[in-house]
N, C-alpha and C positions, 0 to 999 in steps of 0.2 A: 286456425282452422283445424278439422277435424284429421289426425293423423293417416287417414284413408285417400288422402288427395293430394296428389302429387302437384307440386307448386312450380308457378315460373312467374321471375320476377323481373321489371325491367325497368331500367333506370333510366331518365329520359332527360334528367338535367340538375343540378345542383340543387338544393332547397332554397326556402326564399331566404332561411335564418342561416339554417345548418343543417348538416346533413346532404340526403338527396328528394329529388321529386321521382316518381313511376306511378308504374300501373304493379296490377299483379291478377293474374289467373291459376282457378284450380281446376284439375279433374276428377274424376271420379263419382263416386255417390254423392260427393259435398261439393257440385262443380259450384263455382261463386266467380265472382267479376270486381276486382277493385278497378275503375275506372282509373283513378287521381289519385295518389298521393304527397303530401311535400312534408320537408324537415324530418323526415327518418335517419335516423342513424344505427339502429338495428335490425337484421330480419334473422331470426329466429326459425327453420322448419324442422321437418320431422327425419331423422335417419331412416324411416323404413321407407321411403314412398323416395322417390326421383324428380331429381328439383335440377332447377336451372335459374342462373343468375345473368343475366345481360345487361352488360354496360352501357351508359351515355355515348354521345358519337360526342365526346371530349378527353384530350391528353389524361391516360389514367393511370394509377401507379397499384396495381394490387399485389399483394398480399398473401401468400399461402400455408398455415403452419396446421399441421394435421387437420382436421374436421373444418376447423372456423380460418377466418380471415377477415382482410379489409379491402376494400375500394377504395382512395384517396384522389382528388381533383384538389388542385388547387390546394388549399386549406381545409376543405370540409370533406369527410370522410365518414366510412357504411361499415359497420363490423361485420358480417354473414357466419353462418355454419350450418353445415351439412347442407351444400350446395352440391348435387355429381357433375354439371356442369359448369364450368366457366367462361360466357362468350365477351368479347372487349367490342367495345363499341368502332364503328367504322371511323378510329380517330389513334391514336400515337397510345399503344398498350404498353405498359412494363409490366407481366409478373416474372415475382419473387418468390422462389419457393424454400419455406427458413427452417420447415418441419416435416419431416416424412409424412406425404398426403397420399391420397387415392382420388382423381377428379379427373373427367375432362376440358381440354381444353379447346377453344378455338380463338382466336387470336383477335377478328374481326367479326362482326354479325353476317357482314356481308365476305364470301368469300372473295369477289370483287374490289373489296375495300382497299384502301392505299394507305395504310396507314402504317408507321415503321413500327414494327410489335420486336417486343425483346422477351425472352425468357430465359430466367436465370434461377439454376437450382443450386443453393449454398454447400460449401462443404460437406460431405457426409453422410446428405442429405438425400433421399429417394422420393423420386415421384414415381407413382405407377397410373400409367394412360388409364381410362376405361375405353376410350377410344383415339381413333388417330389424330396424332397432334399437327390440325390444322392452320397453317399458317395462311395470311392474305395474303393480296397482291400488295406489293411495294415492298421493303429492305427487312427482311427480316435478322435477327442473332437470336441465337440458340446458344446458352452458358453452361456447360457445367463443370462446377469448379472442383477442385483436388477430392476424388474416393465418390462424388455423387453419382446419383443412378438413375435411369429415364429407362422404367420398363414398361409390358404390360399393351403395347402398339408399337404404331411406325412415327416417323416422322415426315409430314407432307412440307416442303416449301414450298412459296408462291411465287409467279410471274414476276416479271418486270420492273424486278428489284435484284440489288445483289445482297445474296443470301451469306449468312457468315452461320456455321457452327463448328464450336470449339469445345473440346473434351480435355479437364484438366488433370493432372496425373493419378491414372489408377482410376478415370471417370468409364462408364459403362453406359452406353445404350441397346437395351436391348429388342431389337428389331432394324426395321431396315429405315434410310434418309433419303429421301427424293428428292433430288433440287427443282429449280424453276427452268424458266429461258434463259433466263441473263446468268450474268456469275455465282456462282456457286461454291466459297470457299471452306473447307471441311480439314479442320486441323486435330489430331489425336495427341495429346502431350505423351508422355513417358507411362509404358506399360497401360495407358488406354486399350479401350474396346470395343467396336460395336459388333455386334453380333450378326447383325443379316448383313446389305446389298446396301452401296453405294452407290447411287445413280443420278450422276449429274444432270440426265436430260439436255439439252441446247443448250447454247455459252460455252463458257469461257470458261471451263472449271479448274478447281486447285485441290489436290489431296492430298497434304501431308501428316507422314507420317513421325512419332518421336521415338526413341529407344525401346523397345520390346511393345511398343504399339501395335496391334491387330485388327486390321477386318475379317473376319470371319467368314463373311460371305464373299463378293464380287466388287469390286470398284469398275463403276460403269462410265467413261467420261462422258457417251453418248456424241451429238455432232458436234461441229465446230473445232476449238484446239483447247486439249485438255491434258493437263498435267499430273503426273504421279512423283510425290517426290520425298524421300528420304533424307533431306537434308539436315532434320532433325536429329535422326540416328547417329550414333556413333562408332557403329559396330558394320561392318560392309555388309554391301549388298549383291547378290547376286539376280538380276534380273535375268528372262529368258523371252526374247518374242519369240512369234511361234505362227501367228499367220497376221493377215493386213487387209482391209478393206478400204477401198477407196472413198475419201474425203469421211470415211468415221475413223480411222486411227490403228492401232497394232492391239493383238491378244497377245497376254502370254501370262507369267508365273514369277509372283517373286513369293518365298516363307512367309511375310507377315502379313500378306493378302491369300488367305487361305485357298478361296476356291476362284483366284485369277483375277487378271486385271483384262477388261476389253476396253475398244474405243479410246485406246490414249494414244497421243500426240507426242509427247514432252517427258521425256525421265529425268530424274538427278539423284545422284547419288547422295550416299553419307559422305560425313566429316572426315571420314578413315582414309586411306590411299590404296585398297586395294579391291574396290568394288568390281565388278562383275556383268558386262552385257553381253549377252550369247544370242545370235541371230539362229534360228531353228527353225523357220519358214520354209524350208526344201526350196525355193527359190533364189536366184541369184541374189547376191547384194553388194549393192556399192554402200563403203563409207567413204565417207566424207570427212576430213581431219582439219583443221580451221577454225579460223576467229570464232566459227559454231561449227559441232559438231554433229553431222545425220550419219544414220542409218537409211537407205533407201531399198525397198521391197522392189527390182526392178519390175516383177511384174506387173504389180501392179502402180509404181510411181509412186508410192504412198513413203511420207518420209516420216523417220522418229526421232526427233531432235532432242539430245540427251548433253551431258556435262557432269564431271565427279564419280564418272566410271571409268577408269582407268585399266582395267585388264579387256581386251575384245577377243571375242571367239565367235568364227564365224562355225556353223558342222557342216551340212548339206549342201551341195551346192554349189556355185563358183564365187568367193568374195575378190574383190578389189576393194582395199583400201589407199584412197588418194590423199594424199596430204598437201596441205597449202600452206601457202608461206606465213600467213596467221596465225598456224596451229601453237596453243599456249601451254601444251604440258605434256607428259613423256606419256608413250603407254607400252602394253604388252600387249601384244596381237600374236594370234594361235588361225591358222588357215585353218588347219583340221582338212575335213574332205571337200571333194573338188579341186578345182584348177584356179589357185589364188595368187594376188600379183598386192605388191606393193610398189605404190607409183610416186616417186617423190615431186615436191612441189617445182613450180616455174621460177626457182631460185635456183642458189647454188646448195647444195644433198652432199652427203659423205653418206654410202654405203659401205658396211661391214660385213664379211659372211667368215662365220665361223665355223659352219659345219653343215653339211647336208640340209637346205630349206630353211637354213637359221640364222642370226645375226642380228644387227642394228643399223638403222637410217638415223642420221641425224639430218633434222629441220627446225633451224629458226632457235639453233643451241639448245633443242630438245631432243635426247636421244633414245629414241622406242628399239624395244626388243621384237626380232619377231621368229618364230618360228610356222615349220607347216607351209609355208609358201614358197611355192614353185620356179615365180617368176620376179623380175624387178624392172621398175621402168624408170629412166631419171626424166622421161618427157622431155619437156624445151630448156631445163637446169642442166649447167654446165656437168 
């Protein structure tokens, strides 16, 4: 057709030989109707005009390397180029991305659609959005592997699936990732990036981060119980709550989440032994030392269940830190301001005081240091 008409092609089922069957429609001064077609295996359009490609509602495996690409079902397969968009039928999508493209994508026809869609951009390799990468409903993954780059939009995930994106070392996304309802797993490998807002939305979410990994923007865990965790890292971390809202989770500040984490539940540390949680909420706090270990906002009851942080510092405020006969590993605990009490477990405790608010409890043949603290309790331990 005539370079002035912007095309859209849609594929509606395999050919009877090879190939595929569709239709296709143009606009413009040249508008035209192909009703029918079958046994295509190439569609050819014009780079100046805005075209779109829509898949069968069957398992597809596409294809993306600069300009052109393929569609594959089964055995029989579409070569296209200069497609700007690329919609996958309401059925199991795989694209591939092998060659630095420019395209839109959407995952499903229907955003509705249940279909598990994957995208994976190869080493090295950059896609840049023209528009938001829309995921469907049902399980989506999101790949990019070692140095590739996903710029140019955001990334939308869908409902009622659990969602998986994974950034491989030195991978970039540039913009922000919205999860779905359900779980929402978002892992950064070593020196990853994304550049805007993590926002898990409802569920169950998970953010990890790897060595010199960065969000740039906010990690959002949104409701439900949501994790931020550094377990990748190697290098400590210093975390910082700083307020709490009930049943969405704590705010506060760790370095490699640039502009803060809200709505988390759940921290963990690095691999190191001398990470870092500072309680900074001007309200009181109880922790909790045990088989698990919380932070609780008394004011608000709102608990932060953490692991692999090993120094505690409470500042503002009145802390008690309680310890139970569980507790699996040593820490350092700093009262700082306020009237702070360490209360050993309903076992048998050996306190030590070395000097002025300072010393060590042992529980359970783990011996914490603590300084800053006013008071000592042994409870019902002999």
């Amino acid at each position: 057709r005539a370079a002035t008409d912007d095309q859209n092609v849609t594929l509606t089922a395999v050919g009877t030989n090879i190939g595929f069957a569709g239709n296709a429609t143009a606009g413009g001064a040249g508008a035209f109707a192909i009703t029918a077609f079958d046994n295509v295996t190439d569609v050819l359009t014009s780079s100046a005009q805005v075209n779109t490609l829509t898949g069968a509602d069957l398992d597809s495996a596409w294809n993306i390397a600069g300009v052109t690409g393929s569609v594959t079902v089964a055995s029989q397969s579409l070569n296209f180029s200069d497609f700007d968009t690329l919609a996958g039928g309401n059925a199991n999508d795989v694209f591939t991305v092998t060659d630095d493209a420019t395209v839109g994508i959407t995952t499903d026809t229907d955003t509705l659609g249940t279909g598990a869609d994957e995208l994976t951009i190869n080493a090295g390799q950059t896609l840049t959005l023209t528009s938001d990468l829309l995921f469907s409903t049902g399980t989506d993954v999101l790949t990019l592997a070692s140095g590739a780059q996903l710029t140019g939009a955001n990334v939308l995930l869908g409902d009622n699936g659990n969602n998986t994106v994974t950034l491989g070392t030195g991978a970039v996304i540039t913009g922000n990732v919205t999860g779905g309802d359900s779980v929402d797993t978002v892992t950064l490998g070593s020196s990853a990036n994304i550049t805007g807002n993590v926002n898990g939305d409802a569920g169950d979410d998970v953010v990890t981060l790897g060595d010199n990994a960065t969000v740039t923007g906010t990690v959002n865990g949104g409701a439900d119980t949501d994790v931020l965790s550094f377990a990748n890292y190697t290098t400590a971390r210093t975390v910082e709550v700083t307020t709490s809202v009930v049943n969405v989770g704590f705010t506060g500040t760790e370095a490699s989440v640039t502009a803060g984490f809200t709505g988390i539940d759940q921290v963990t540390g690095s691999t190191a032994t001398t990470d870092v949680l500072v309680s900074n909420t001007t309200n009181n706090a109880l922790w909790r030392l045990d088989t698990d270990n919380t932070l609780e906002d008394t004011s608000t009851s709102q608990q932060l269940t953490f692991s692999g942080l090993e120094q505690l510092t409470g500042e503002a405020g009145d802390d008690t830190f309680r310890f139970g006969a569980g507790v699996g590993e040593a820490f350092t605990i700093t009262g700082n301001g306020g009237t702070n009490v360490i209360e050993g477990s309903l076992e048998d405790d050996t306190f030590t005081i070395d000097a002025v608010d300072q010393g060590q409890v042992t529980v359970n043949t783990r011996t914490s240091s603590f300084s800053g603290i006013s008071d000592l309790s042994g409870r019902d331990g002999a």
